[in-house]
N, C-alpha and C positions, 0 to 999 in steps of 0.2 A: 507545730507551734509549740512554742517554751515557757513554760511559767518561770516565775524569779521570786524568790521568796525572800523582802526585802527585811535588815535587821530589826524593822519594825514588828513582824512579822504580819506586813500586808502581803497578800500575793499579786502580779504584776506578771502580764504577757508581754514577751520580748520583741512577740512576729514571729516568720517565717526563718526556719536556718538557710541558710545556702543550698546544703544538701536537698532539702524539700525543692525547693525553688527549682533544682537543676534535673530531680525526678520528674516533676510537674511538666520542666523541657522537651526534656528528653521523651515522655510521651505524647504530649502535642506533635513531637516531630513524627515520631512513629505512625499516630495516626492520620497526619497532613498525606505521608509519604503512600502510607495504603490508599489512600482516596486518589491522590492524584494516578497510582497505579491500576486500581478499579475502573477511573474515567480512559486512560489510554489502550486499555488490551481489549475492548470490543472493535478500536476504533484497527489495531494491527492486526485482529483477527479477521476483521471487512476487509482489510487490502492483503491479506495473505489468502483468504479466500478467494477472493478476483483473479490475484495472480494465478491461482490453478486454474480458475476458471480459463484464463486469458490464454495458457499454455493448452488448454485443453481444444478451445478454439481454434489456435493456432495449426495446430499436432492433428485438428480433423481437416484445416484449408488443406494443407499437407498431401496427408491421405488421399483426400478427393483428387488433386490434381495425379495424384501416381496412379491413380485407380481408374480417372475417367481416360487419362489421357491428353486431358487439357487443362491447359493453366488454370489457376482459382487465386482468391485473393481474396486479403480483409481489408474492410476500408471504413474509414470514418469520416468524421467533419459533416459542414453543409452540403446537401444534396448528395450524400456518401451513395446510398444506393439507387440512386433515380436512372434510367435508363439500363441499369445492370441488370445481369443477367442471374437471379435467384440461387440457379445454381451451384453456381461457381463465385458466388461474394458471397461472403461474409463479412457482418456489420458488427462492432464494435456498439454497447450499450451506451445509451447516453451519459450514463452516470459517473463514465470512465473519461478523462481528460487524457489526452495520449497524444507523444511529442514522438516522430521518427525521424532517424539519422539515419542514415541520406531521406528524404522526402522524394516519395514521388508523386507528382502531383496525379490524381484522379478526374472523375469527370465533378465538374460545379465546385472545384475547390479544393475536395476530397484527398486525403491521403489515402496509400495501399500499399500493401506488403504483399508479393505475387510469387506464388508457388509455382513451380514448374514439375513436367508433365514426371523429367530424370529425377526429381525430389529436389531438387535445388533451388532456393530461393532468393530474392532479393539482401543482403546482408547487410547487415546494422541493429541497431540496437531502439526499442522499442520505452521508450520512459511512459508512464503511467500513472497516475496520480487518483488516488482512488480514497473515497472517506478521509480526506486530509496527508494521507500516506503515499511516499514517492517508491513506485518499483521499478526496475527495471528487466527487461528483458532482454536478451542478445539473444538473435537469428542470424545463425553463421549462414556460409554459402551451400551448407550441404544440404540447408533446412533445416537444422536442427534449433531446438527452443531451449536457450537456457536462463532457468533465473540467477539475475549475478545481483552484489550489492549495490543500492541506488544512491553511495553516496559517492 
């Protein structure tokens, strides 16, 4: 703020200069932009989280099928695991929203992604939607699990 010392010699405040005004901005923006970056990185550390988890899920259907001998699979949706065999499914947490290319449909509804005994799997691409954040996943035909970008 500026005083003016007028040829009376009263003193008189002018306001704020520009410069103050544009400091004053310019940190309000600084600290808008912390906050809003504070509220988003728990929420891409929960869906970067998941994705390992998801690969790591995936990488043990995998395993089991080359290990046991027989197919295994993850499956989700309504009735994902009902009639299944414990073994050889694995379920997909509720908390995970999850769209597969190609679909194949399961028992009650149910999607699955099915491992085989050679390592090879059903192939497509696994989208996922976790604490607000979309990931995706691609499972080639070898079985292999990759995280690619979900945009």
């Amino acid at each position: 703020m500026t005083t003016r010392t007028s040829a009376t010699g009263t003193r008189t405040e002018a306001g704020f200069t520009l410069l103050e005004l544009l400091v004053v901005v310019a940190v309000l923006g600084l600290l808008a932009g912390l906050a809003g970056y504070s509220v988003q990185a728990p929420k891409a550390r929960a869906a970067q989280a998941e994705a390992g988890r998801m690969q790591t899920l995936l990488a043990g259907a995998r395993a089991r099928a080359i290990q046991s001998g027989v197919a295994s699979q993850v499956v989700w949706g309504p009735g994902a695991a009902d009639g299944a065999d414990p073994a050889r499914t694995f379920v997909l947490p509720p908390s995970v929203e999850a769209a597969w290319r190609p679909a194949l449909p399961g028992p009650s509804g149910a999607q699955a992604i099915r491992f085989f005994p050679d390592g090879s799997a059903t192939p497509g691409d696994l989208e996922l939607t976790v604490a607000g954040a979309a990931l995706r996943l691609r499972i080639d035909p070898w079985g292999r699990v990759h995280a690619i970008d979900a945009n």
